[in-house]
C-alpha positions in Angstrom: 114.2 108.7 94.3 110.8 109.9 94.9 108.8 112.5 92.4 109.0 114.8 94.8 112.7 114.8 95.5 113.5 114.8 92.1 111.3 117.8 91.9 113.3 119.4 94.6 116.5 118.2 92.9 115.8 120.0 89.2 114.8 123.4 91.5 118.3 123.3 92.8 120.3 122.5 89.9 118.4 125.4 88.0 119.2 127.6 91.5 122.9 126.5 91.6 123.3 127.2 87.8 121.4 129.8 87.5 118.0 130.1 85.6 118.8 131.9 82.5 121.5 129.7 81.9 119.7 125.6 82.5 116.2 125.4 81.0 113.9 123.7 82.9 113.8 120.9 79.8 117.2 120.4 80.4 117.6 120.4 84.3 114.8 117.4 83.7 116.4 115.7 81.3 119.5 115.3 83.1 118.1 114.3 86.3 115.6 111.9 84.5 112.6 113.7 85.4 109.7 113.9 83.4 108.3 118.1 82.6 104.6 117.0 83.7 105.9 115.4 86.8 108.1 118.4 87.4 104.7 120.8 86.8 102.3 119.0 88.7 101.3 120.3 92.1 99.9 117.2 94.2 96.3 117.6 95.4 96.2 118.4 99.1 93.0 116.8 100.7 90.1 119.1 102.1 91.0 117.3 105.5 94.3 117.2 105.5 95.5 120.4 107.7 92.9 119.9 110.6 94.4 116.5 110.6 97.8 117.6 110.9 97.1 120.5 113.2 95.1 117.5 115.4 98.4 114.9 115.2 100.6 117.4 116.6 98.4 118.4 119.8 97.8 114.8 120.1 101.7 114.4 119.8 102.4 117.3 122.2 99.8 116.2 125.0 101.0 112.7 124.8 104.8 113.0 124.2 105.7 109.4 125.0 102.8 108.2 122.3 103.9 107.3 118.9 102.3 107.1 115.6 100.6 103.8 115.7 99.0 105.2 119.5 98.0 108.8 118.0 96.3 106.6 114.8 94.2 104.6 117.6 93.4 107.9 119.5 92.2 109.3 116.4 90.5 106.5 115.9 88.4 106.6 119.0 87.9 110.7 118.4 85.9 109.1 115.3 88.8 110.7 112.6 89.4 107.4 110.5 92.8 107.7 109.1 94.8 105.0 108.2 97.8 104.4 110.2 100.6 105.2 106.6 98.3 108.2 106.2 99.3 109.2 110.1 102.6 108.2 109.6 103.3 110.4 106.4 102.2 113.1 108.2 104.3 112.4 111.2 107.3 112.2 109.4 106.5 115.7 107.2 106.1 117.2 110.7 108.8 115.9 111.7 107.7 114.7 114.6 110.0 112.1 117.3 109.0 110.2 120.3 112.2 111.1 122.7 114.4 109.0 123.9 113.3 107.4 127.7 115.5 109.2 130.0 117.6 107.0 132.4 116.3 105.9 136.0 117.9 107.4 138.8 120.2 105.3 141.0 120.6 105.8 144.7 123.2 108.0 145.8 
C-alpha cells in the first residue's frame, strides 16, 4: 500500500473512531504508518497545474487519444514530460479513452 493510501487510511480510522478517542500515534501504529510519513505534505511542482490543466484540453479535443499520444503532442508543443509523469496525472484526473462504439450494419 502506497504512503499516500495509508495516509488516507489513518484519516479514516481517526474519522470512523472518532478523534478524541484514537491518537494519531496510535491510528499509525496500527496501520504501520510512520508519524513523519503521515505529516508530510508532498511537494507539488511549480509546473504541475498548467500541465494538468493542458492534459485535460488536450484529452477533451482529442477524445480518442490516449496517454502515450497526449505525451507526444506535448512533446511537439515543446512541454517535455515524461510519459509516467503524463500518466500519473492521467490517472489522478481520472481521465479514460471511451470505448469504440460499434459500426452500423445495414438494415
Amino acid at each position: 500500500m502506497s504512503p499516500a493510501k495509508r495516509r488516507l487510511a489513518v484519516e479514516h480510522v481517526r474519522r470512523a473512531i472518532g478523534r478524541d478517542r484514537v491518537s494519531e500515534r496510535r491510528a499509525c501504529a496500527v496501520l504501520q504508518q510512520a508519524q513523519n510519513t503521515q505529516r508530510r505534505i508532498p511537494p507539488l511542482a511549480a509546473d504541475e497545474p498548467p500541465l494538468v490543466h493542458r492534459i485535460v484540453t488536450l484529452a477533451c479535443d482529442f477524445g480518442r487519444y490516449g496517454y502515450r499520444t497526449i505525451e507526444g503532442l506535448l512533446h511537439l508543443e515543446g512541454c517535455f514530460a515524461n510519459h509516467k509523469r503524463v500518466e500519473r496525472i492521467w490517472k489522478h484526473e481520472g481521465l479514460k479513452v471511451p470505448k469504440m462504439q460499434p459500426k452500423r450494419r445495414r438494415l
